[in-house]
C-alpha positions, 0 to 999 in steps of 0.5 A: 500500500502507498503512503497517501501525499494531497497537495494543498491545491488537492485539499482546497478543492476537495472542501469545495465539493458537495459532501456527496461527492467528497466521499466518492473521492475519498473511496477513490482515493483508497483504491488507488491506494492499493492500485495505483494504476486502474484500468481507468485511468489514463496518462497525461500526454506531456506530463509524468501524472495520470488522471481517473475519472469520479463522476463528473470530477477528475483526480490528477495524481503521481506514484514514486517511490511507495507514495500516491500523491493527488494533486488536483482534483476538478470538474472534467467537462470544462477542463477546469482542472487542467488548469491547476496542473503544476 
């Protein structure tokens, strides 16, 4: 299992979401915990992170090194959390 690293961008755009959807975030965030690479999920073209899909939202996170690390989580359909990609 990885160790679970959130950014400070990650946490601040999770205490913006509904409750509903903050729990489904954080059960996501547990499996990937334990699989860090879903079926689901899919590389960034040009970046070392990958993305996977909850709803409507769209977690973009790392591995290394025994640690997951979110880094922002957003709204998929406006790209929205592209935009935060450091």
């Amino acid at each position: 299992m990885l160790a679970i690293r959130i950014s400070k961008r990650a946490e601040k755009d999770q205490r913006r979401l509904p409750a509903k959807h903050r729990r489904q975030i954080a059960v996501k965030i547990a499996q990937l915990q334990g699989t860090p690479v879903p079926p689901d999920s899919k590389k960034l073209a040009g970046y070392p992170y990958r993305r996977v899909d909850v709803g409507e939202y769209r977690i973009i996170y790392q591995t290394g090194k025994g640690v997951l690390e979110i880094l922002c989580i957003g709204k998929r359909n406006d790209g929205e959390v592209y935009r935060h990609i450091p």
